[in-house]
C-alpha positions as CSV (number, residue, x, y, z in Angstrom):
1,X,141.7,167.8,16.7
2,X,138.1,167.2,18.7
3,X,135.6,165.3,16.8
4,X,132.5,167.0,16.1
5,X,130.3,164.0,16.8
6,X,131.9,163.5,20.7
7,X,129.6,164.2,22.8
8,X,130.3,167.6,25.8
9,X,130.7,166.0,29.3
10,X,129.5,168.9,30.8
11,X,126.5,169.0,28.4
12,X,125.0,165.5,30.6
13,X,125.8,165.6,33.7
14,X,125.9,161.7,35.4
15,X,122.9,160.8,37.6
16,X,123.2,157.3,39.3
17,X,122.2,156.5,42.7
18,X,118.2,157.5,42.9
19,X,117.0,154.5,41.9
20,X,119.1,152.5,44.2
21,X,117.8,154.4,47.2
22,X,114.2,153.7,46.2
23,X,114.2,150.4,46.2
24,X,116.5,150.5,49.6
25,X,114.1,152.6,51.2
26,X,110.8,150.1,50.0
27,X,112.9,147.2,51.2
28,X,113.9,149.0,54.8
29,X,109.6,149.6,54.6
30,X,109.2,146.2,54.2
31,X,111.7,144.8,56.6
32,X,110.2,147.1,59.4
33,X,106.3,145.6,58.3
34,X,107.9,142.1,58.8
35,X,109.6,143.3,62.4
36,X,106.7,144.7,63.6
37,X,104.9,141.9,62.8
38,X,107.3,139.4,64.2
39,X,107.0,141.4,67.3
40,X,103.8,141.2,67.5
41,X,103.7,137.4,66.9
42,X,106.1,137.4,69.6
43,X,104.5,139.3,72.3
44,X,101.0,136.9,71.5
45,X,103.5,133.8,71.7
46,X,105.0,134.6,75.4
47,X,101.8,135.8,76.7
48,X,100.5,132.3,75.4
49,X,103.2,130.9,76.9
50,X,102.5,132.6,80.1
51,X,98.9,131.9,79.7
52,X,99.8,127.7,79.1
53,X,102.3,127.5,81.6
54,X,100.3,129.2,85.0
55,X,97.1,126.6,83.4
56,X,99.3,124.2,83.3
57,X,101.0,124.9,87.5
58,X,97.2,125.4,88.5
59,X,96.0,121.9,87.3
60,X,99.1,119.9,88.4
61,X,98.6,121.4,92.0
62,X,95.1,120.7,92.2
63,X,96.1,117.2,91.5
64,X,98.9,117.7,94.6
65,X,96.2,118.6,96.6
66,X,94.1,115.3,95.6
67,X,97.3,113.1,96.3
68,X,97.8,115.1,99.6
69,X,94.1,114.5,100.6
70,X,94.4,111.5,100.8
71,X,97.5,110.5,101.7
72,X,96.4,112.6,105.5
73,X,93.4,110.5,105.4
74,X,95.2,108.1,105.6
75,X,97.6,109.3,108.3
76,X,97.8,109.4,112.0
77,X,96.8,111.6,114.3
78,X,98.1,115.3,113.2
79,X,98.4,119.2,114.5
80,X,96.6,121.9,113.2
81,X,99.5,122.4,110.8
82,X,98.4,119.4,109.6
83,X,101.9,117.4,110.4
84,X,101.0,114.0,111.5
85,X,102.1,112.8,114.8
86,X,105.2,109.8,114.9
87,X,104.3,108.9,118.5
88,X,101.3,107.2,121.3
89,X,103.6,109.4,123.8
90,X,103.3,113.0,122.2
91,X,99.1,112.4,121.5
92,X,96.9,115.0,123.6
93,X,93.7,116.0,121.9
94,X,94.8,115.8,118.5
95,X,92.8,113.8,116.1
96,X,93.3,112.0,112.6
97,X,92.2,114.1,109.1
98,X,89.4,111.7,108.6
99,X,88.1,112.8,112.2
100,X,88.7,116.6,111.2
101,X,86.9,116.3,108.0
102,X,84.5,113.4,107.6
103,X,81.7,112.0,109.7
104,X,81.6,108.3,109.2
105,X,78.4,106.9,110.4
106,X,79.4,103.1,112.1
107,X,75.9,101.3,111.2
108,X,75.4,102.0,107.8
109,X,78.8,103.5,106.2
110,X,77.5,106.6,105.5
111,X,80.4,109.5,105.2
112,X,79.4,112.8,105.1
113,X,81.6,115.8,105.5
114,X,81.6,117.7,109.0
115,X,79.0,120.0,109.9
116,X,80.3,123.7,108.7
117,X,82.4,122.1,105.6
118,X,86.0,122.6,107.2
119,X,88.5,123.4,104.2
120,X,92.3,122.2,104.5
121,X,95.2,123.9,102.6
122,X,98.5,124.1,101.6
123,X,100.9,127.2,99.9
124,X,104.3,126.1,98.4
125,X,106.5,129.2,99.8
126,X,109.5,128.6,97.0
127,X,111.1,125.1,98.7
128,X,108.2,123.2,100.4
129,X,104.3,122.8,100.7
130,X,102.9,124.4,104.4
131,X,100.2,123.3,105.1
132,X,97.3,124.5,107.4
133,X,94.1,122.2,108.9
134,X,92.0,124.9,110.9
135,X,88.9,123.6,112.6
136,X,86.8,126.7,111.3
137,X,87.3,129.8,108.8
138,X,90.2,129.4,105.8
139,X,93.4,127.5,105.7
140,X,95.8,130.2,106.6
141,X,99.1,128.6,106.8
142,X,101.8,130.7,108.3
143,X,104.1,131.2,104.8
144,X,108.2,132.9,104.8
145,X,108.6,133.1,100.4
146,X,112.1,131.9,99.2
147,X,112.5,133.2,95.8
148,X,110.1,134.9,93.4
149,X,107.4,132.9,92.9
150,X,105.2,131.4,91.5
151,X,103.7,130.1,94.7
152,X,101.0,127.9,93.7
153,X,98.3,127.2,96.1
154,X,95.1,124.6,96.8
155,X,92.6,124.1,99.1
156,X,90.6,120.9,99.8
157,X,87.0,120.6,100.8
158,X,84.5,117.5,100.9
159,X,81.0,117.0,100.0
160,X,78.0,114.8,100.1
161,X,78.3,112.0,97.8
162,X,74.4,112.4,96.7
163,X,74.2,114.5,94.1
164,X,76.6,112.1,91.9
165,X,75.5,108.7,93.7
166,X,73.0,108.8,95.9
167,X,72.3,105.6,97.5
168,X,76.0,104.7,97.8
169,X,77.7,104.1,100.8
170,X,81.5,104.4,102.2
171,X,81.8,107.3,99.4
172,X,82.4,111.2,99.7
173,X,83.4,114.0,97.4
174,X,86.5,115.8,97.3
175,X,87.1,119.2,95.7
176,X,90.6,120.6,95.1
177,X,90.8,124.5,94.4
178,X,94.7,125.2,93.0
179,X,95.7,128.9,92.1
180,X,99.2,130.1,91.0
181,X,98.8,132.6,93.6
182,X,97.6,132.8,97.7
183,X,94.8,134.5,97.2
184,X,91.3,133.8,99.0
185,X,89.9,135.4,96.0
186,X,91.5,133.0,93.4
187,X,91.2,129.4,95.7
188,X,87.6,130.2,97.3
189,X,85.2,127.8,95.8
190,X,82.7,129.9,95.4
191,X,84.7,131.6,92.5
192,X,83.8,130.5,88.6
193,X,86.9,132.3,87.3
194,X,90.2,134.5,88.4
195,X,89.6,137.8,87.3
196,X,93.5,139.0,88.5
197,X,95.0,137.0,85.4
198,X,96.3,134.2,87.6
199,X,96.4,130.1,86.6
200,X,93.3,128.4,88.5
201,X,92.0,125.0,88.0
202,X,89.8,123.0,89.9
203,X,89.7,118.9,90.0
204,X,86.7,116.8,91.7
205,X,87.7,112.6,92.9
206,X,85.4,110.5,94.8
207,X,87.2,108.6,97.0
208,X,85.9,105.5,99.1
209,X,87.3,103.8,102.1
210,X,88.6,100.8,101.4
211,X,87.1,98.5,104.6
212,X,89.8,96.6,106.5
213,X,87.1,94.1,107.5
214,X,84.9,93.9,104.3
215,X,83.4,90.6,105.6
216,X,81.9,89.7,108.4
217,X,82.6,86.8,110.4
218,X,79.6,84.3,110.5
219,X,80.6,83.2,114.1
220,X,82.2,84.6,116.9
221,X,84.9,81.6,116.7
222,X,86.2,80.5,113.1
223,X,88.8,78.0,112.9
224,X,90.2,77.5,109.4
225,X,92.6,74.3,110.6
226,X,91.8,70.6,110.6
227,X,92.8,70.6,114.4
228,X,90.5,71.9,117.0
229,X,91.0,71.0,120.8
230,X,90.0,71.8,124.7
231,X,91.8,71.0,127.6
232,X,90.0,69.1,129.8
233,X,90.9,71.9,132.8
234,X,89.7,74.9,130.1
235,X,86.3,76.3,130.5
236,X,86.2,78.3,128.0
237,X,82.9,79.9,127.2
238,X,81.9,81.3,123.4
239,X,78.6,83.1,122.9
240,X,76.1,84.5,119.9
241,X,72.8,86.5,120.7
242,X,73.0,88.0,117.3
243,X,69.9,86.4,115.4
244,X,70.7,88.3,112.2
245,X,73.9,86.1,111.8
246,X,72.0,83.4,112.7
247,X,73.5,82.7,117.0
248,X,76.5,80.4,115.3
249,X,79.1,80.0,118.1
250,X,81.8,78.3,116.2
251,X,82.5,77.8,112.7
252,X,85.1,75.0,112.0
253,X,86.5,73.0,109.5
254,X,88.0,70.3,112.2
255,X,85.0,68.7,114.6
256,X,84.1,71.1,117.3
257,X,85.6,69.4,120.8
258,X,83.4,68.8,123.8
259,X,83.2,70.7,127.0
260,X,82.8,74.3,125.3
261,X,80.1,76.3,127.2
262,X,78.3,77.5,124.0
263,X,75.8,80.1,124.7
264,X,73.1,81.3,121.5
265,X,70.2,82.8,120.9
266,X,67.9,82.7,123.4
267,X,65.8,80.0,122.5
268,X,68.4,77.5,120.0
269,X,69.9,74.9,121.5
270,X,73.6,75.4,122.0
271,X,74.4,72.1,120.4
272,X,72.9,73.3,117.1
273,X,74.9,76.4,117.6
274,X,78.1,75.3,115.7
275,X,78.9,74.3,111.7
276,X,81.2,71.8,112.9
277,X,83.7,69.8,109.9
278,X,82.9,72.4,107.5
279,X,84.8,70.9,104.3
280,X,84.3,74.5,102.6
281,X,86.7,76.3,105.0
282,X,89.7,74.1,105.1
283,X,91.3,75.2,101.9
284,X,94.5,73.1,101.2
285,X,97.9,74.1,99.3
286,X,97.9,73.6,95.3
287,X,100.4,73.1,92.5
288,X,100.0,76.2,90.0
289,X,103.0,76.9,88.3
290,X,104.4,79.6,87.7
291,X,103.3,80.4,91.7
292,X,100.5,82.4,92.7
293,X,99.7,83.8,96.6
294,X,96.6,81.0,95.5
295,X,98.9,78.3,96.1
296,X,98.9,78.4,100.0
297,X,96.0,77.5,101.0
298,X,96.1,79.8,104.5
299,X,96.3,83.0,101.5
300,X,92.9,81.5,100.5
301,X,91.6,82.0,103.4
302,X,92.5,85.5,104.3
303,X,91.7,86.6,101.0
304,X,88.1,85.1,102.0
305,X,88.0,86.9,104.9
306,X,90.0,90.0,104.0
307,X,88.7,90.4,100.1
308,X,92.6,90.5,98.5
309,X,95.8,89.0,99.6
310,X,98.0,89.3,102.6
311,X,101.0,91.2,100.5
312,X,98.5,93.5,99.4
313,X,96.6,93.9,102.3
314,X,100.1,95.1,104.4
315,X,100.9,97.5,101.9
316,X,98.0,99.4,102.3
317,X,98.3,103.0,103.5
318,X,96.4,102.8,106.2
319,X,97.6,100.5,108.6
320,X,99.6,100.2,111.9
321,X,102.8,98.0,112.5
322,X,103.9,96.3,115.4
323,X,107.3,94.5,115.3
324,X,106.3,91.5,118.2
325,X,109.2,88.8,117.1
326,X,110.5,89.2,120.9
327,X,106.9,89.4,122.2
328,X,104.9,92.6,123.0
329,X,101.9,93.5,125.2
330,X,98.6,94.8,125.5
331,X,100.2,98.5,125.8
332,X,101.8,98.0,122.5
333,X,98.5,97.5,120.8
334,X,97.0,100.5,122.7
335,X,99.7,102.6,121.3
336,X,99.1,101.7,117.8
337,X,95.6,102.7,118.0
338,X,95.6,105.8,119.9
339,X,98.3,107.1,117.5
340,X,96.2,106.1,114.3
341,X,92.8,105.3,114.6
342,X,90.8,103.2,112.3
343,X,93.8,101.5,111.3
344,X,94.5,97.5,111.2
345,X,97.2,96.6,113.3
346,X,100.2,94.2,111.8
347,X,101.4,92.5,114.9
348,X,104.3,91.0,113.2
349,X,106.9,87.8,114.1
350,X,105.5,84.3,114.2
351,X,107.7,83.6,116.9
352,X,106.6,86.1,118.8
353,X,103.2,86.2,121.3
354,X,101.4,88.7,122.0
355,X,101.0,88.6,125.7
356,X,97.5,90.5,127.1
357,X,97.2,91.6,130.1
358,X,94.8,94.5,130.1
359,X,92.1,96.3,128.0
360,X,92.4,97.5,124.5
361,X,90.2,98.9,122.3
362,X,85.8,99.8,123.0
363,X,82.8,99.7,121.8
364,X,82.9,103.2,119.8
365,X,86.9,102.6,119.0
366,X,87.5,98.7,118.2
367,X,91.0,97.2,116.9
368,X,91.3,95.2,114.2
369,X,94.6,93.0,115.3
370,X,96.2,90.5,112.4
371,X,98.8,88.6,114.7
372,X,101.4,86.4,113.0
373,X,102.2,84.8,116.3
374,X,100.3,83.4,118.9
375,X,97.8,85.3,121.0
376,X,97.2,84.7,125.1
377,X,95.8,86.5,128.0
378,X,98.2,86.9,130.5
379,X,96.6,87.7,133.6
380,X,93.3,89.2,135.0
381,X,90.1,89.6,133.0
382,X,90.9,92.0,130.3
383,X,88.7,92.6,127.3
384,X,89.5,93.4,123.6
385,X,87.4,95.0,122.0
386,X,87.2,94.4,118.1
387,X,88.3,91.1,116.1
388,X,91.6,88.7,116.2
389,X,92.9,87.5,113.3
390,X,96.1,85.1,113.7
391,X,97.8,83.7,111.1
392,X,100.3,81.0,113.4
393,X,101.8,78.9,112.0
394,X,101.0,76.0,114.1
395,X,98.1,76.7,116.1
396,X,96.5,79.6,118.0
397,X,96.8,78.3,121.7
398,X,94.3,80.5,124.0
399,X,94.0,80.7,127.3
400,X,93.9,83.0,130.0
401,X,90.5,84.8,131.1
402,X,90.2,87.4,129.3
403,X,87.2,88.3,126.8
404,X,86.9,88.9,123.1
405,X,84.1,91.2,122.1
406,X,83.7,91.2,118.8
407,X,85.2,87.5,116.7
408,X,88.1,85.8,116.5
409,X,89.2,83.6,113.5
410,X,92.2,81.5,113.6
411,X,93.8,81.1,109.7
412,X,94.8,77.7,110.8
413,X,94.9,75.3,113.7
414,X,93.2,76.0,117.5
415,X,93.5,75.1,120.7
416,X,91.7,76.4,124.1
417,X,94.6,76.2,127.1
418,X,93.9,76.4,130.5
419,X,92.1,79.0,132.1
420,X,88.2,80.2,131.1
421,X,88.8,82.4,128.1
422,X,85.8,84.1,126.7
423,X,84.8,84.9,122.9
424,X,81.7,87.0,122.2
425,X,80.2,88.1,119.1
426,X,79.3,91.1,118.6
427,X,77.4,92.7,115.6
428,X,77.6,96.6,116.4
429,X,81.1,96.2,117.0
430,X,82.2,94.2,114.1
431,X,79.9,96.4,111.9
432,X,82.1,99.8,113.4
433,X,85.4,97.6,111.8
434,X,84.1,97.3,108.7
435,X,82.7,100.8,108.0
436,X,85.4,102.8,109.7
437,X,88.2,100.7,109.5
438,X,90.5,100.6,106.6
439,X,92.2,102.9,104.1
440,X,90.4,105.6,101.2
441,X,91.2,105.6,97.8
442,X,90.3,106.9,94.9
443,X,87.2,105.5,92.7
444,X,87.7,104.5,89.5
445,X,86.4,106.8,87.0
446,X,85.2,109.4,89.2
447,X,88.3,112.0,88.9
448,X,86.7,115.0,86.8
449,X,88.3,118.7,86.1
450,X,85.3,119.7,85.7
451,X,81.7,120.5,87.7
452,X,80.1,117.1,88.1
């Protein structure tokens, strides 16, 4: 029998399920806000990333371009593609990156960039930097792409140093244009900002040339040994117009021997032309422990002369090498200074002599030689043009009769041989060593990224 009170099935039907697809559909709303929104901070994410990343490509080779710079200034000889040259033999009419770019004034120092403002520049094509050193118009290096790119780009100009240091000397201004892409538009330095999206940054240096010679010698002969001698069948002759350094002939820490034609300014006695037992230059070995390149006395001295010391001074970038242990020649030095220019020259091996027996160097391109050996003239009446520096061990024995314009200084003992060797100061000559010999680098505190 049915109960009255059951309630009729068919009277309510079941309803489930509406609510459930309410709240799925808000939450698939919500879910799709969220992606969106994701997506969004996505998208703004990788183009920031994009954004950092060619910033970031652009500044780094803008600072390639400073390193490159100068690393070719202080190269040898190079072709327009700006690849330097590895031999004397293979030179024609190709000249050094300093010669291309800068105009380095031998009486005062002055460097200022060459007339028209040449630019230098290099493209990486995908495996390597190609580079491209025209004399006029804009670097246009010849460019096969490997891969897809980036290929980042710079271009490097120079400027007068005035408008940041006026008054300063053996300083110039360098300005490195990098873009993430080859484009004249992007890297020209007239432009303030890439309008095609690309990376750009642009980096300013001063850089100074570091003088190979940053003293002057007070005499045309310096003798830093306590042993200075003259055979009696030399006749050697040693000579000082200059009045500005005051006519000195010879400069010695050991007494000055007899039978030296000394020749000053006209006017001073010769006699009175020497500083004869100078105490001051004889600087003798000392005890500091732990060791120092102060404890030899002869580093002293060449730190004296040379303004840091001898390990130092080889390393520098700029400078010539000239392995003379089984002796070398006139022709070797030649070499070294047609292929790089303005460059020291290491003659090294103290048991080796450097035998000359012709001309090297002139009045508008002098040599700076350091010899570790000993130093003669072989035959004839050649002339060197610049200053000698040897650093033998036991003593400098010249003879021979050839000339020396310029100085020679001896780190230790000296002796004049037979024959009538000559030794002439002179100022203009040693003046050209010091302002155009030597190696650039950068000046402290003068790297900005932005306009100075």
């Amino acid at each position: 029998m049915t109960s009255l009170f059951r309630p009729s099935r068919a009277a309510h039907p079941i309803r489930r399920g509406a609510a459930s697809l309410v709240v799925v559909m808000v939450l698939f709303f919500i879910i799709t806000l969220v992606a969106a929104y994701m997506s969004r901070n996505l998208l703004f994410e990788q183009r920031t990333s994009t954004n950092q990343f060619r910033s970031t490509l652009a500044f780094e080779t803008a600072e390639a371009g400073v390193e490159w710079a100068l690393a070719r200034l202080n190269d040898a000889r190079m072709n327009d593609d700006c690849t330097p040259l590895t031999s004397a033999a293979s030179v024609t009419t190709e000249v050094t990156f300093r010669e291309r770019y800068l105009d380095i004034n031998s009486t005062t120092g002055v460097i200022s960039p060459v007339a028209g403002g040449r630019i230098a520049g290099c493209i990486f094509d995908g495996v390597n930097w190609v580079c491209d050193c025209p004399a006029t118009g804009n670097p246009n290096p010849a460019v096969t792409y490997t891969g897809n790119g980036p290929f980042a780009a710079f271009w490097v100009r120079f400027l007068d140093v005035t408008p940041v240091a006026a008054g300063v000397t053996g300083i110039v201004r360098m300005q490195v244009n990098a873009c993430t892409r080859a484009d004249a538009n992007c890297l020209d330095f007239a432009t303030r900002a890439p309008e095609s999206g690309d990376g750009m940054a642009t980096v300013w240096a001063l850089i100074a040339l570091r003088s190979a010679l940053p003293t002057l010698p007070a005499a045309a002969l310096s003798v830093s040994g306590t042993s200075f001698t003259s055979d009696p069948a030399a006749t050697p002759t040693i000579s000082n117009s200059d009045p500005i350094s005051g006519g000195i002939t010879v400069h010695s820490a050991a007494p000055v021997p007899a039978g030296l034609n000394l020749v000053s300014v006209p006017g001073s006695p010769p006699e009175l032309s020497t500083r004869p037992s100078d105490a001051t230059l004889y600087l003798g070995d000392l005890s500091i422990t732990p060791a120092t390149p102060a404890n030899l006395g002869t580093n002293r001295m060449f730190n004296a002369v040379f303004g840091t010391w001898p390990a130092t001074y080889f390393a520098q970038p700029a400078r010539s090498e000239i392995d003379c242990s089984g002796g070398c020649t006139h022709a070797n030095i030649n070499d070294a200074a047609r292929l790089r220019p303005g460059q020291p020259i290491w003659v090294k091996g103290s048991a080796g002599l450097l035998d000359i027996g012709g001309n090297i160097g002139s009045t508008t391109d002098p040599v700076l030689i350091l010899a570790e050996g000993d130093v003669e003239f072989s035959g004839g009446t050649p002339t060197v043009v610049g200053a000698i520096y040897t650093r033998e061990a036991a003593a400098w024995t010249l003879e021979g009769a050839g000339t020396i314009q310029g100085a020679a200084m001896a780190e230790r003992d000296f002796s004049f041989a037979a024959g009538s060797p000559s030794i002439t100061y002179d100022r203009d000559v040693l003046l050209n060593l010091r302002h155009r010999t030597g190696s650039f680098v950068k000046v402290p505190g003068g790297w900005r990224d932005f306009q100075p």
